[in-house]
C-alpha positions as CSV (number, residue, x, y, z in Angstrom):
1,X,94.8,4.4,-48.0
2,X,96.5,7.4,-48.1
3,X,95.9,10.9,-49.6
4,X,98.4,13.3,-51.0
5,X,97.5,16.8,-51.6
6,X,99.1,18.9,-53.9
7,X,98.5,21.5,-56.3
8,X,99.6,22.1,-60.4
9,X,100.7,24.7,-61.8
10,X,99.4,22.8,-65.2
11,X,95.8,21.8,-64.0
12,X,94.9,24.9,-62.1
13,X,95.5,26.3,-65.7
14,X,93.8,23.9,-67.5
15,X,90.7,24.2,-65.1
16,X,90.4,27.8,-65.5
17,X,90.7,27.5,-69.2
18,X,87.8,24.9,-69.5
19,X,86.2,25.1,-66.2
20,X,82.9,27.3,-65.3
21,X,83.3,30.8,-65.4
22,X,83.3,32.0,-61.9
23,X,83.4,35.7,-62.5
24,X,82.8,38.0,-65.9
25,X,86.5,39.0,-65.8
26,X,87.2,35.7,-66.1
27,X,84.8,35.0,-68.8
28,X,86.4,37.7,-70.4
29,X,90.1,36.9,-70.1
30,X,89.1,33.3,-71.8
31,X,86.9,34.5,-74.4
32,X,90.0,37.0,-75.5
33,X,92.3,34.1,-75.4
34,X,89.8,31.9,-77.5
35,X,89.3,34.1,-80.1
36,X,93.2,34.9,-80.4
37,X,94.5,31.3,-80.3
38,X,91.3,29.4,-81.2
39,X,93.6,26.4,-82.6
40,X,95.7,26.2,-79.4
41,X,93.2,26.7,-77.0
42,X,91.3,24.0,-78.6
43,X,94.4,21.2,-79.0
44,X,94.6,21.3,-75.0
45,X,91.0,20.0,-74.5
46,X,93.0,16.3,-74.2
47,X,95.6,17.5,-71.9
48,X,93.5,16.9,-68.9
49,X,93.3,13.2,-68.9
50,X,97.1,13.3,-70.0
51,X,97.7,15.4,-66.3
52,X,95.5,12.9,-64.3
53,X,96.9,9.8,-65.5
54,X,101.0,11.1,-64.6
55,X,100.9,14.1,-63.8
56,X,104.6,14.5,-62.4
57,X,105.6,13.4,-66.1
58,X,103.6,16.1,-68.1
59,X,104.4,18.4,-70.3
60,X,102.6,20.0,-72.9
61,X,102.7,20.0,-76.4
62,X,102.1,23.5,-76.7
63,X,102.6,25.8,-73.8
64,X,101.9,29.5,-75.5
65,X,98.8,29.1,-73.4
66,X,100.0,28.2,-70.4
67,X,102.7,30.9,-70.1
68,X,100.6,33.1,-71.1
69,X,98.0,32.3,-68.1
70,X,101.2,31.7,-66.1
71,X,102.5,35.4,-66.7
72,X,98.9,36.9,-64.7
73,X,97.8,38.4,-61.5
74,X,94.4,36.2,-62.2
75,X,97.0,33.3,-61.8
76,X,98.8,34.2,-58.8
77,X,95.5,34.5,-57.2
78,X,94.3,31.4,-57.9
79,X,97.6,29.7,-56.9
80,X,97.5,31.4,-53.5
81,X,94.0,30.3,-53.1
82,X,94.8,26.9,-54.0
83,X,97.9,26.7,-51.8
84,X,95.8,27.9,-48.7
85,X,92.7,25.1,-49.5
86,X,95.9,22.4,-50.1
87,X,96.2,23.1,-46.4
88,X,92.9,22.9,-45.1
89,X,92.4,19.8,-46.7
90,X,95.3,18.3,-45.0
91,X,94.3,19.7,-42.0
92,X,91.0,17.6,-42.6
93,X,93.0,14.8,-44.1
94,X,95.0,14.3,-40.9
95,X,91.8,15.0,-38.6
96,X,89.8,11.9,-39.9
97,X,92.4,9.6,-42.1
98,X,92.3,7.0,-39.4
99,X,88.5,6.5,-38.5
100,X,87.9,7.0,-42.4
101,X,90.8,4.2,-43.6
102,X,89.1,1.7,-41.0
103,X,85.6,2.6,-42.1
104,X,86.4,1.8,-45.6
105,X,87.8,-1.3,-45.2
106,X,84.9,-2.1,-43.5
107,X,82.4,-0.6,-46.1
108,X,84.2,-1.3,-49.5
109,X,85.5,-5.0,-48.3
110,X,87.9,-4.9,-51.4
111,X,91.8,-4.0,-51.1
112,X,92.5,0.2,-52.5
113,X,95.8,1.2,-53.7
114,X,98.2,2.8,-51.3
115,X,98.3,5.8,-52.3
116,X,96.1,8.5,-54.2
117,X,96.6,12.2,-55.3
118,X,94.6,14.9,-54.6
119,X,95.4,18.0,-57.1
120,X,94.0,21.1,-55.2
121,X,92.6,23.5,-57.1
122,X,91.0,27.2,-56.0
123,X,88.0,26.4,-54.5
124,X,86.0,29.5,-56.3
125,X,86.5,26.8,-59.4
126,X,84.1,24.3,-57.8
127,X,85.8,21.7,-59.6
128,X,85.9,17.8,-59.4
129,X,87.9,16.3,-62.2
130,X,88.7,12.6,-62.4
131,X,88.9,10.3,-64.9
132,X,88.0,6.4,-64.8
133,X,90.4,4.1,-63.3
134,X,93.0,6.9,-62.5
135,X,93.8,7.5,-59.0
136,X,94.6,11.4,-59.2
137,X,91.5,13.6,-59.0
138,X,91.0,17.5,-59.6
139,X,89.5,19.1,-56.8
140,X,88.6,23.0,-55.2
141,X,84.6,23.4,-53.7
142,X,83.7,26.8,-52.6
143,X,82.0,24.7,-50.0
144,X,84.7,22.8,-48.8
145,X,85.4,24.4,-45.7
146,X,82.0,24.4,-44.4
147,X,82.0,20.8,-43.6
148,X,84.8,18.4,-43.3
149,X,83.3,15.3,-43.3
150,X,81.0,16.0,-46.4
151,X,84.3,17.3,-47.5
152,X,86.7,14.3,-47.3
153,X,83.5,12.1,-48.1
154,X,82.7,13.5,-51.6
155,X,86.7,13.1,-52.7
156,X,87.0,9.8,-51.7
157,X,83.4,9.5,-53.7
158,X,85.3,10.4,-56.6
159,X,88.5,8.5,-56.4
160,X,86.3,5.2,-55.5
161,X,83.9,5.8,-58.7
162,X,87.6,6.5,-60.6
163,X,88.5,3.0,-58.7
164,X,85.3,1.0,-59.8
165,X,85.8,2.4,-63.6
166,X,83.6,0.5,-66.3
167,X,82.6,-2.1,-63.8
168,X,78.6,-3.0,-64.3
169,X,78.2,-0.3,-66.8
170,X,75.4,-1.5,-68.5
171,X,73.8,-0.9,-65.2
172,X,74.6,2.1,-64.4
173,X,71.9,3.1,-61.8
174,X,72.5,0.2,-59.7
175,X,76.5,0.5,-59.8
176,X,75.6,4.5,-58.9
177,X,73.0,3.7,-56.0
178,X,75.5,1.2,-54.5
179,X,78.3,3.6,-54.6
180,X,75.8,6.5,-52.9
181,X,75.3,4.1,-50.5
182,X,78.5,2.9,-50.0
183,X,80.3,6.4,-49.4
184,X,77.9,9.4,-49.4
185,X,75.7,7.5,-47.4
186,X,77.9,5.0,-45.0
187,X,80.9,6.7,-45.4
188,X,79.4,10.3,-44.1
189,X,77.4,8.6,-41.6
190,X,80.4,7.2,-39.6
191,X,82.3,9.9,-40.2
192,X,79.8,12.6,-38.9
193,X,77.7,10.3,-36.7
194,X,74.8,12.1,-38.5
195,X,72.9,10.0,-41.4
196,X,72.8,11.5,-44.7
197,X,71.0,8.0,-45.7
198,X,68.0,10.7,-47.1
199,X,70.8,12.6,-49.4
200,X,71.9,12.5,-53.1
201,X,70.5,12.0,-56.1
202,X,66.9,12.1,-56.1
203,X,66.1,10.2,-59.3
204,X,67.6,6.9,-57.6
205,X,65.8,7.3,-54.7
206,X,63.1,4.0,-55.7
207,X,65.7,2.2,-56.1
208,X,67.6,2.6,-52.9
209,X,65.0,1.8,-51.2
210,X,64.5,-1.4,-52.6
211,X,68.2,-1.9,-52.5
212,X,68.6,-0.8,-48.7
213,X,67.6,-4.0,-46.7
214,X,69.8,-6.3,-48.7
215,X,72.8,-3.6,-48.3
216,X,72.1,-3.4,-44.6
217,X,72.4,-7.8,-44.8
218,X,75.8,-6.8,-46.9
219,X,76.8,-4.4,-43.7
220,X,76.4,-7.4,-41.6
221,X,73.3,-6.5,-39.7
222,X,71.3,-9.0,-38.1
223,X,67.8,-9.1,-38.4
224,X,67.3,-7.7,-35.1
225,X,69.1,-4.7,-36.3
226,X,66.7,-3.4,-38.9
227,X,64.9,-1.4,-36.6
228,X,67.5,0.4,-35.4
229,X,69.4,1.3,-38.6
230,X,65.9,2.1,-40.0
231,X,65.1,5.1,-37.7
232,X,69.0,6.1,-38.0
233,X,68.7,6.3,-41.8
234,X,64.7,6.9,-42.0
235,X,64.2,4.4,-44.4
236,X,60.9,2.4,-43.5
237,X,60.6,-0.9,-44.8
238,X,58.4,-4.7,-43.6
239,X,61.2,-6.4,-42.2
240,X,59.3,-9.9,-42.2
241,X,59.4,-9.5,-45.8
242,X,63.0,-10.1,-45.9
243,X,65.3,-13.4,-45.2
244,X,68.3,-12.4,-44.1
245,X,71.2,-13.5,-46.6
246,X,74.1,-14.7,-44.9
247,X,76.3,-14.7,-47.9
248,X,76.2,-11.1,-48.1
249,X,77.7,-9.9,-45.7
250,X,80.6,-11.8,-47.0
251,X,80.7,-10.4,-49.8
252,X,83.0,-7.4,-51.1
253,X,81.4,-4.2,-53.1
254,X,81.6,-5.2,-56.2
255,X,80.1,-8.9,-55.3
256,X,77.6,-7.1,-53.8
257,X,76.8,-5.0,-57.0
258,X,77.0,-8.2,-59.4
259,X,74.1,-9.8,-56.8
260,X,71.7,-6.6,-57.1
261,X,72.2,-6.8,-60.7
262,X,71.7,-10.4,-61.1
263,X,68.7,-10.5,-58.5
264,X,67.1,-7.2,-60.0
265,X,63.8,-8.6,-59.9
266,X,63.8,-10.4,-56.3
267,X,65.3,-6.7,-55.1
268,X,63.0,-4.4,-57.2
269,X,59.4,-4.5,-56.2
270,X,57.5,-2.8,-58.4
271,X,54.2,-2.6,-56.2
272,X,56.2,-0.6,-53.8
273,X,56.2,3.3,-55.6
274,X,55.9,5.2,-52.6
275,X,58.9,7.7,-52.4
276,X,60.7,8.5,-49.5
């Protein structure tokens, strides 16, 4: 796997056209625009996904916006930003890529494309835009800097949910806990030797829980194991309740999300409500 960061003159114009406001100025400047090319500013909603999926090949079908945004100081600041986080990031990039590559191989069991782009935006956007199946992503935190590894984990979060697309959409939350597991969770955990197994989004929390022993099975751990992963992580759970499942740990990501889906009510105890 590898990561190319770059930045667009395009996107970092389209994100501060439809992204949060980060400042009244700026709520200003776009709300002037709006109101003075209201049918232009609306007929480059699309252009987005256009960038994403070839970005090298775009070009707009109207640019009176663009050259206008193009022509301002507010612009040339947010390109210098971006150009300085384009940098960090790579300085990140080339800090972890190696440990991270192994890990996922180890974690995802499934084959990724070579190569994926990273469009750098200003972090004072806080901005992560990807679309399913495409492997460019938007991306500028305000946070970025302040930890590496959370960082590089929560792109490559984005460019593998992009990667799993449509895949179990009918079952959302499982395909989303698996994939919190997966990279926020694994991912981060190897890559700062801290667990972050108690982290993300606490409405799945139930059912990661239930979820957790077979995914450590899918990991390849051995029953003797569970104790151990369970203080790292801090997820109790009656480890003579469980058989371990060979045939997991053979499996790749998305086997292992068809086999929570399709064992939903061998995984999901409902007499066990107590929240982590």
């Amino acid at each position: 796997m590898r990561l190319h960061f770059s930045t667009n003159d395009y996107l970092l114009t389209w994100n501060l056209l439809f992204g949060s406001s980060f400042s009244e100025a700026v709520h200003t400047f776009k709300q002037r625009l709006y109101k003075t090319y209201r049918n232009q500013y609306n007929s480059l909603l699309k252009d987005k996904n256009e960038m994403l999926q070839d970005i090298k090949n775009f070009i707009p079908d109207d640019d009176t916006l663009y050259n206008l945004v193009l022509e301002t100081d507010l612009f040339s600041q947010l390109k210098n930003q971006a150009e300085k986080h384009r940098l960090e990031l790579l300085k990140f990039w080339d800090q972890y890529k190696k440990a991270i590559d192994n890990d996922l191989k180890e974690i995802l069991k499934f084959p990724l494309k070579e190569d994926y782009h990273v469009l750098v935006l200003a972090p004072i956007m806080d901005s992560a835009l990807s679309i399913k199946g495409c492997n460019t992503i938007g991306w500028g935190n305000r946070h970025d800097l302040d930890d590496p590894a959370l960082t590089l984990t929560n792109i490559i979060y984005y460019i593998i949910k992009s990667e799993i697309g449509n895949f179990g959409k009918n079952y959302k939350e499982f395909v989303d806990v698996i994939l919190e597991l997966a990279i926020q969770n694994e991912l981060y955990t190897r890559t700062s030797e801290t667990s972050s197994y108690l982290q993300g989004d606490k409405t799945l929390t139930f059912l990661k829980r239930q979820i957790y022993p077979y995914w450590l099975m899918y990991l390849g751990c051995e029953k003797e194991d569970f104790p151990r992963y369970m203080m790292r992580d801090g997820i109790p759970f009656e480890i003579d309740r469980y058989v371990v499942d060979q045939s997991l740990k053979k499996m790749n990501l998305f086997d292992f999300i068809e086999f929570c889906i399709h064992n939903q009510k061998r995984i999901v105890r409902i007499n066990q409500l107590e929240i982590i």
